[in-house]
N, C-alpha and C positions, 0 to 999 in steps of 0.2 A: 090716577096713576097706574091703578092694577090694569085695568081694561087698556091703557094705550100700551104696557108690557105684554098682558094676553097677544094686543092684535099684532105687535114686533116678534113675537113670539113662533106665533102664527104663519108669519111670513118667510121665517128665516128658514121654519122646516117644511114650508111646502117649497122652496127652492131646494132643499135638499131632495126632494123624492126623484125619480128617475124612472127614464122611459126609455124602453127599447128604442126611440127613433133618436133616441143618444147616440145610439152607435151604427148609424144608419152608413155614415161612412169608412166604418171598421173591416179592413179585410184580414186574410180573405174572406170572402163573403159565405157563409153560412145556404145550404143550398140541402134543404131534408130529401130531397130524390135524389144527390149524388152523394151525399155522407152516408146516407143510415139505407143502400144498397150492398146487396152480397153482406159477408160473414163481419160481425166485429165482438171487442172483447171488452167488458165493462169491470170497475172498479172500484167499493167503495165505503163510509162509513157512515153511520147512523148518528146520531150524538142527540142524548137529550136537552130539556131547556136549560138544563145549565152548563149544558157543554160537555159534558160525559159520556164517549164513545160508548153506545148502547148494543150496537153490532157493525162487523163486518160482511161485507159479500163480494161475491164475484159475481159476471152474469155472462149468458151467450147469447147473441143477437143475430138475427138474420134479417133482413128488408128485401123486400119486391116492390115495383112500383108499372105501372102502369101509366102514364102520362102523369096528371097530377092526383091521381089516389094509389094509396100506398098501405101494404102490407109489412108491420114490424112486428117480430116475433121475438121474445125474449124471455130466459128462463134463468131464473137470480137461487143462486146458493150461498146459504148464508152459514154465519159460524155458529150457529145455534141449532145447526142440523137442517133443517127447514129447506124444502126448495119449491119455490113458487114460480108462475109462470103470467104472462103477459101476452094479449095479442092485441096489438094496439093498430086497427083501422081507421086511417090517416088522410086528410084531402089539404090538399094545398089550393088558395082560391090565388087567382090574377092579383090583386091588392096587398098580397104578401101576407095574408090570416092564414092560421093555419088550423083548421079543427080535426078532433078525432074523439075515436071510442073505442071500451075495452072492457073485458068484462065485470072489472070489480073498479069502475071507474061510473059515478052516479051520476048519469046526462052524460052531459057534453065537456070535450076539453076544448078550449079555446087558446087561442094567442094570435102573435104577432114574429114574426121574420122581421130582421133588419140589420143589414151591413153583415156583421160576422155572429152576430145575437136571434136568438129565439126567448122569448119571455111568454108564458101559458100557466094559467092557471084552470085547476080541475078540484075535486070532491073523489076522492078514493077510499074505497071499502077496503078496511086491514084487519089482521085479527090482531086482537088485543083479549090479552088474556081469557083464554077461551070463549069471548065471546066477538063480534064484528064491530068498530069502528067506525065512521066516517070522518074523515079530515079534507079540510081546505090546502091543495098545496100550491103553492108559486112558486114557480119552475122556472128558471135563467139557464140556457148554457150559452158557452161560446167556445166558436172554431177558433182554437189558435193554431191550429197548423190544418195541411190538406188534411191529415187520416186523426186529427184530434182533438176531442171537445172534452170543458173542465163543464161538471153542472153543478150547480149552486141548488139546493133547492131549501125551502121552510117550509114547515107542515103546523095547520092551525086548526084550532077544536074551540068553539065559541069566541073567537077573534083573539085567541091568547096564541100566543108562537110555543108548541109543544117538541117542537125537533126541529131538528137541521140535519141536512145531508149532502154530501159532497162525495162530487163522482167523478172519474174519469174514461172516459169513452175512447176507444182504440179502434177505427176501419183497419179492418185486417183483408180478405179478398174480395172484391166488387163482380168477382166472376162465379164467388160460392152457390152453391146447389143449397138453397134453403128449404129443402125436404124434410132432411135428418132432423131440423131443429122440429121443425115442426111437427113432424113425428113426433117428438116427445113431448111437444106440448099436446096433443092427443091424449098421448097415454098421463100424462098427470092431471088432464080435466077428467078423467074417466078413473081416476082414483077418488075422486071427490072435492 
């Protein structure tokens, strides 16, 4: 009796898991060379595993792209003073994966495009109380509108769920000069 509950068990929550090619038909459709080009503006909250808003941030974003590889620049101020930075080098392959890298990102990010969704999971290096991190994250977002993506993301340390984060993304101009940002992301790797 226990083993035929296990195996009903079993079944009911691998029907529950979910895959980006759920939302294959989702518009509009999710396109990382025409969203996350020129200037936009990010927004967001950290919460630990039991749901306790751990930090806020804002962030500034800039994208280039070049057919299908892509340069994302991003620099996150947080409410803990702290301001960190990201440069996230992007390729988009024909089959709708998408990979990239960065610098406090461990290997390779991976994922998938589909319909109005992007689903990617990567290993990023944080600090943590004065000393470095690495977490597992899986990363969701989705277009809900042309200039707007909500992302979902969970961050995991030995396969337990240590945070959760929820963001909102804003294309602001598609025609911005992303020099200035990058400029400063210079000068904050050259701080240390």
């Amino acid at each position: 009796m226990r083993i035929t509950g296990l195996i009903v068990a079993m079944i009911l929550l691998a029907g529950c898991s979910r895959s980006v090619m759920d939302y294959q038909a989702e518009q509009p459709q999710l396109l990382l060379n025409e969203f996350f080009v020129g200037s936009g503006r990010a927004y967001g909250v950290l919460q630990d595993w039991r749901g306790r808003q751990t930090l806020r941030f804002s962030a500034d974003l800039c994208g280039e792209w070049q057919g299908s590889q892509g340069d994302l620049y991003e620099v996150f101020y947080f409410s803990d003073g702290r301001v960190e930075y990201r440069h996230w080098q992007l390729q988009l392959h024909a089959d709708g994966r998408v990979s990239g890298t960065a610098h406090d990102v461990v290997g390779e990010a991976s994922g998938q495009l589909a319909g109005n969704a992007l689903y990617w999971e990567y290993s990023l290096r944080i600090p943590y109380q004065g000393r470095e991190l690495d977490v597992r994250v899986k990363d969701w977002m989705y277009l809900v509108s042309d200039d707007q993506i909500i992302n979902r993301t969970s961050m995991h340390k030995f396969g337990i769920k240590v945070a959760d984060l929820t963001l909102s993304l804003q294309q602001r101009d598609t025609s911005a000069d992303c020099g200035p940002l990058k400029q400063q992301l210079q000068e904050l790797a050259a701080q240390g």
